[in-house]
N, C-alpha and C positions, 0 to 999 in steps of 0.2 A: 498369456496377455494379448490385448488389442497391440495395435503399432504406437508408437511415441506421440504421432500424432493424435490419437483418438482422446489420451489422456491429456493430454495440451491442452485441446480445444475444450475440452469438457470444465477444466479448470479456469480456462479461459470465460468461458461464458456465465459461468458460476464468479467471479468477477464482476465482468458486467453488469451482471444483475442487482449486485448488492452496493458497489463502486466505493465502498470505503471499510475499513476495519480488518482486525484480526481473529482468522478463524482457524478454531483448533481442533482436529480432528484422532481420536485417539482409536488407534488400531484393537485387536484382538490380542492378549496374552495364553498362551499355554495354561490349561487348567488342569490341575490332578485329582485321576480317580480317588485314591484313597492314597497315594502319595505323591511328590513333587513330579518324580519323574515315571510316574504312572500316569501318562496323558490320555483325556480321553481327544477323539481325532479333533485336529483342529481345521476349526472354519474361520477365517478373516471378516471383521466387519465389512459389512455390503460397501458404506460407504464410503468406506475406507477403500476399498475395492474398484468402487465408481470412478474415483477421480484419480488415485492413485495408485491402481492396477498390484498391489505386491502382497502375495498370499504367504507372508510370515510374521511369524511370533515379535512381541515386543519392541514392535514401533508405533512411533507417532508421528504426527505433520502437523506444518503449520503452512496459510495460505496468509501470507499478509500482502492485500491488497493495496495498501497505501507506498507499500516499499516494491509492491511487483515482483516480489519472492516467494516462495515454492520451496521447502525445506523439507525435507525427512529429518527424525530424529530418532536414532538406533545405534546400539554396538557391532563393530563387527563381531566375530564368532573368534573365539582366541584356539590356541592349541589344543585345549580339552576340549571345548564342542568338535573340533573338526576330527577328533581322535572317535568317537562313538556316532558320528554323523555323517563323515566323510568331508571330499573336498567341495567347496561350497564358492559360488561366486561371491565380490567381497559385495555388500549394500551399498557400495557407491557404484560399483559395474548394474548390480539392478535397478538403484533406483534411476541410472540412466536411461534405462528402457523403458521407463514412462516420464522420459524429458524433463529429470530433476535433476540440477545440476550442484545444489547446496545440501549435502548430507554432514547433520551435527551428530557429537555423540548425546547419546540421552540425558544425560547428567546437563546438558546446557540447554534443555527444553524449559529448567526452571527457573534460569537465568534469563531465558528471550521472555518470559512471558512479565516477570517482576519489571525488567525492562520497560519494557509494550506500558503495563499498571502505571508504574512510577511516572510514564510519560502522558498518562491522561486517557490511554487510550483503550476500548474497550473489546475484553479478547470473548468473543461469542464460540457457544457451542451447539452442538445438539444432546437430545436426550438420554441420559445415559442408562442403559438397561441391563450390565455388567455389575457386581457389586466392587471389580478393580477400578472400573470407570467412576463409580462416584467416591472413591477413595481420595483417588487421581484428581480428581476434581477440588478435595479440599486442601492435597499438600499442594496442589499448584496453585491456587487461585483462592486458596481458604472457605470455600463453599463447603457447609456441612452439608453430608448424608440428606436428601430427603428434602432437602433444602436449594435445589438446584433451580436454575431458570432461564430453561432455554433461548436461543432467540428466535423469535417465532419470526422474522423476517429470513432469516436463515434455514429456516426449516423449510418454510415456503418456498424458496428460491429451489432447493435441494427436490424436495418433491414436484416442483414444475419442471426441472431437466431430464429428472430418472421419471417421471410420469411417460414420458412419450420415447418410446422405445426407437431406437436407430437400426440402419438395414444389418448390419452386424451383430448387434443385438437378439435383431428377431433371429437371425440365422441360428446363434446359440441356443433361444430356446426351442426354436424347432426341432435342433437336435436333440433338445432332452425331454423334448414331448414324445419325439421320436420310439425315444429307448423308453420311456414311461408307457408307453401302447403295449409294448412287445414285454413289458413288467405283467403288463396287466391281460394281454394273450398268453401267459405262462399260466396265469391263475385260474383264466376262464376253463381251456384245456385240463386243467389239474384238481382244481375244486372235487370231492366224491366225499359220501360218509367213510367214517373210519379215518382220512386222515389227522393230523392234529393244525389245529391254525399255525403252529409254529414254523410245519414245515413247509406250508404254502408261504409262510413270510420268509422262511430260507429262499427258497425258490425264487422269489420274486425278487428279493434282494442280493441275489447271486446274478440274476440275467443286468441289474443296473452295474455289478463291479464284471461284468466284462465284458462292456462297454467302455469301462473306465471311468465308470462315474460312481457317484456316494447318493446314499437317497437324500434326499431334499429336504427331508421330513421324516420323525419316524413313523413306519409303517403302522396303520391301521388293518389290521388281519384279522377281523370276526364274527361268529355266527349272531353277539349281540348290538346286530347293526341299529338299535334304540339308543344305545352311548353312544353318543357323536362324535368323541375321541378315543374311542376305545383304543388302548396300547398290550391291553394282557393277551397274550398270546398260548396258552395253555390250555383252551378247551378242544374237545372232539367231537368236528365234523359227525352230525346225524343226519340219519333218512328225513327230509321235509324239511330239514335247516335253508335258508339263505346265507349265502358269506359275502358281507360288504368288504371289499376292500377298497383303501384310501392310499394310494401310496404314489409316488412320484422319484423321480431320477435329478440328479444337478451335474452338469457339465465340470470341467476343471475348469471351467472361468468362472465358473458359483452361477448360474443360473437355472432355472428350474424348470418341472413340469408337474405337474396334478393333476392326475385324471381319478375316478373313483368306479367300480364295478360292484353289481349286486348281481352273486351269481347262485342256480338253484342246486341245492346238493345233488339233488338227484336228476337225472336227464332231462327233465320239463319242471316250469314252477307247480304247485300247488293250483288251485279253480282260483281259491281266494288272493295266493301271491299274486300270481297272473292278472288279477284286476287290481292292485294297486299296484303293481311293476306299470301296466300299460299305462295307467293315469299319471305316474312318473315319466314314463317316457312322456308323453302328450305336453306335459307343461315343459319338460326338457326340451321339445322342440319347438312351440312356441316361442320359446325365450330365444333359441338359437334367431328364429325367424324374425322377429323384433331388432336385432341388432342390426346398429349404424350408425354412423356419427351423427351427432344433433341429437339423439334421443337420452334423454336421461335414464337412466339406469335403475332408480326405483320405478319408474314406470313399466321396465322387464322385469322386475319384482313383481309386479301388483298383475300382470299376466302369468305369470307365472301360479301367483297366489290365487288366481279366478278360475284356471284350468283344472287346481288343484281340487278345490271348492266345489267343482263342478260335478267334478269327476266322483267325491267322495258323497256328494247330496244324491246323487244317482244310486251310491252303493245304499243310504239310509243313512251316514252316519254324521252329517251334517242336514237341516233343510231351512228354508225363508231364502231370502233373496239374498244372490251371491254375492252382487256390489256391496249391498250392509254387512255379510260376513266380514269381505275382503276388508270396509272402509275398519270395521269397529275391530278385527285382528280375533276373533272366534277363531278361526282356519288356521292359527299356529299352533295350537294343541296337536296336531297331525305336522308342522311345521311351523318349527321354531327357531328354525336360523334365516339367513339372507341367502341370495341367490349364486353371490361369488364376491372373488374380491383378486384386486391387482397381482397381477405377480411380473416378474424379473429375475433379479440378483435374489430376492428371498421368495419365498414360497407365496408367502403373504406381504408384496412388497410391503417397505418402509414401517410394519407395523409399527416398529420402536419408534417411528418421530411423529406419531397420533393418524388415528384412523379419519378425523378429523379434515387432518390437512389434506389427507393422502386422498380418501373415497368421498370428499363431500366441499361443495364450492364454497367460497368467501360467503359469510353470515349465514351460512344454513346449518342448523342444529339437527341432532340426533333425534330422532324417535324414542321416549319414553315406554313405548308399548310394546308387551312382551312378544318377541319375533322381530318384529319392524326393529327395535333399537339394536336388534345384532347385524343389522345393513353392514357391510363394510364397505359396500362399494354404494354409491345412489348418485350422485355426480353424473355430468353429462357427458356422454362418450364423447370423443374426441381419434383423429387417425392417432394412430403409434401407440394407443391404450392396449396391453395385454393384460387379459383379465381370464377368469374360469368362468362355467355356470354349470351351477351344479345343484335345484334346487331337490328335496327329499319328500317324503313322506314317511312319518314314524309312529310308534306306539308305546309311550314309555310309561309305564304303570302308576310310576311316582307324581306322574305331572298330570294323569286322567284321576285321579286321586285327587289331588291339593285341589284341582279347580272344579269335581263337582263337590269335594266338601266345601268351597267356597261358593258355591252355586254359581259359577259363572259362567255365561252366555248360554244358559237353559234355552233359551228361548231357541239357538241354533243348532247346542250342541246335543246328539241323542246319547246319552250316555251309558242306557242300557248296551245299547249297540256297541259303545265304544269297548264297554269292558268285554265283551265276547273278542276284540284282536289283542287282551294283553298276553302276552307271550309272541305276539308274532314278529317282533324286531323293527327294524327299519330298513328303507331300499332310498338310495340316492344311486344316481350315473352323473360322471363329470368328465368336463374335455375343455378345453384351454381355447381362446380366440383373438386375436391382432382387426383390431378396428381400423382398416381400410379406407379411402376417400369414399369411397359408395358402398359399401354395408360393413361386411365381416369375414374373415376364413377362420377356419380352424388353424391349428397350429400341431403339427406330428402327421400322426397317422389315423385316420379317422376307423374307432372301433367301431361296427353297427353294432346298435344294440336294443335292436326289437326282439324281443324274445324269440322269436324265430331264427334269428339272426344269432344269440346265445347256443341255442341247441345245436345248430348245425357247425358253430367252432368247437362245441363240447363232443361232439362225435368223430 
């Protein structure tokens, strides 16, 4: 945990900002694999996390700001837990350590809140994206399933505090960008045909636990770097493969890192890898070189997307003018996600309380058009923003498919050409950055990664 005070002021200001009501915040419960006390590892809600620092099972909080109280609600741990768990500080000695001083038992969280109702008063929450949470939701407050509604003045508040990251903060994820580098220098060194994705994802997620950390995310370890999530881990490394890997480290205080590598099976890429690695690097650095506060962030998109454009209308597989590609979204067929998106406490901060609030300012709506609408971040930078950029280039057969049997953007797109890279996968590189008063730094350890740069860590 931070110090007593961190969590104070946090709560404090979170307060302020909203100056009336009851807000409730329900922690993380123990989940089982396939039985009760079959757990799979437990992570704590971020936000739960944020304001009230305490990484165990089966508590909740209330912040009622009208009464200037600050509650935990939790059991202590009786004889039998402490007999298979050991001895354990009691929840009132913890939640001391993040400056609470009113811990009830759980059983009377549905008492404070009938309370709160019966007196007019309106208890707000956020999103809930647990299916115990919207359980929770209806025996407390009689909200069905599916039927929730958050308060968006709450949410907002929530994401303008956790949006700008503190000098403590940053320090934490520096460290786990840190150990995220040195995940992702185990894999560069290690990558060769014959082995199996499995065990480079062992590997990599062996260098995060001794460190002391858990990954962040589950690893993305493979040679069909055109799935953009790819999580199967059971193919075998060949001669002329690429291995994307996606993987990231999280501190013991939950905060993250994500960096992503494309690296060549064999000692050098391919002629052909080689010229879409480099046109990948090129927009990667671009985008790096664009950041600063004041600039908005789909404008390091739309660089991004023009270097790409560029880069591919040179290869043949794009041609017409780059700004009509870029404006009309042609150039997501080769790239079809966004460039990065916030992180902190979760990988993908705050996803669960809308990308919406998180990545995009007061009345600006999303993008309809395929690519552009998976923006997650396009908001105007700002200091204390940590964010990734990580934009890709891919070849995914199913998707060169659907849009020339739809005949769409013939006019740009050359499609004989495209079908000569299916099978060739996809290449993205990513590295994490803290928006600074005058530009940006990275955050870890800075990979190089011009192919040249690759080879000579792979030797």
């Amino acid at each position: 945990m931070f110090s007593k005070e961190t969590y104070v002021q946090r709560r404090k200001a979170l307060k302020q900002s909203l100056r009336t009501g009851l807000l409730l915040f329900f922690g993380n419960d123990e989940s089982g694999i396939n039985y009760a006390d079959n757990c799979y590892t437990f992570r704590q809600d971020s936000t739960f996390l944020y304001y009230f620092g305490l990484p165990f099972a089966g508590l909740s909080a209330v912040i009622d700001i009208d009464n200037d109280r600050d509650i935990i609600f939790g059991d202590e741990l009786t004889i039998d837990d402490i007999v298979w768990m050991g001895t354990q500080p009691s929840l009132r000695d913890r939640s001391e350590l993040a400056g609470i001083q009113v811990v009830m038992p759980l059983k009377d969280l549905d008492v404070y809140l009938k309370k709160a109702v019966s007196a007019g008063r309106a208890v707000s929450y956020l999103p809930p994206y647990r299916p115990e949470h919207k359980l929770k939701l209806q025996a407390l407050l009689g909200v069905k399933p599916d039927g929730e509604k958050p308060d968006i003045d709450f949410i907002k508040a929530v994401v303008n505090q956790r949006n700008h990251k503190s000098a403590e903060e940053i320090r934490e994820i520096d460290r786990a960008c840190e150990v995220t580098a040195e995940m992702h220098l185990a894999a560069i060194r290690m990558v060769r045909p014959g082995l199996g994705e499995y065990e480079i994802a062992a590997e990599v997620e062996a260098v995060a636990q001794r460190h002391n950390c858990r990954i962040a995310f589950p690893t993305i370890a493979t040679i069909n770097g055109q799935t953009l999530h790819n999580h199967y881990h059971g193919n075998t490394v060949k001669s002329s493969d690429m291995f994307l890997l996606d993987a990231g480290a999280e501190t013991e205080l939950g905060y993250a890192g994500d960096y992503s590598s494309t690296i060549p099976a064999d000692e050098k890429f391919t002629t052909r890898q080689r010229e879409i690695y480099d046109i990948q690097q090129a927009a990667h650095n671009a985008s790096v070189a664009a950041l600063r506060p004041g600039i908005r962030f789909e404008e390091v998109y739309n660089i991004s997307a023009r270097v790409i454009t560029e880069g591919l209308t040179a290869l043949g597989l794009l041609h017409g003018d780059p700004d009509e590609i870029v404006n009309e979204g042609a150039f997501a067929l080769f790239y079809p996600h966004g460039l990065g998106h916030m992180m902190g406490l979760d990988v993908h901060d705050m996803e669960n309380l809308g990308e919406i609030y998180v990545g995009y300012e007061e009345n600006r709506q999303k993008s309809k058009l395929f690519g552009r609408k998976s923006l997650r971040l396009a908001r105007t930078l700002e200091p204390g923003f940590v964010h990734t950029i990580e934009p890709g280039i891919y070849f995914i057969p199913e998707l060169i498919d659907k849009w020339r049997g739809e005949k769409q953007f013939t006019q740009f797109i050359n499609y004989e050409k495209a079908e000569t890279y299916k099978g060739f996968g996809g290449i993205r590189n990513e590295d994490d950055y803290l928006i600074t008063e005058t530009g940006a730094r990275i955050l870890g350890k800075k990979i190089q990664k011009r192919a040249e740069d690759v080879y000579a860590l792979r030797k």
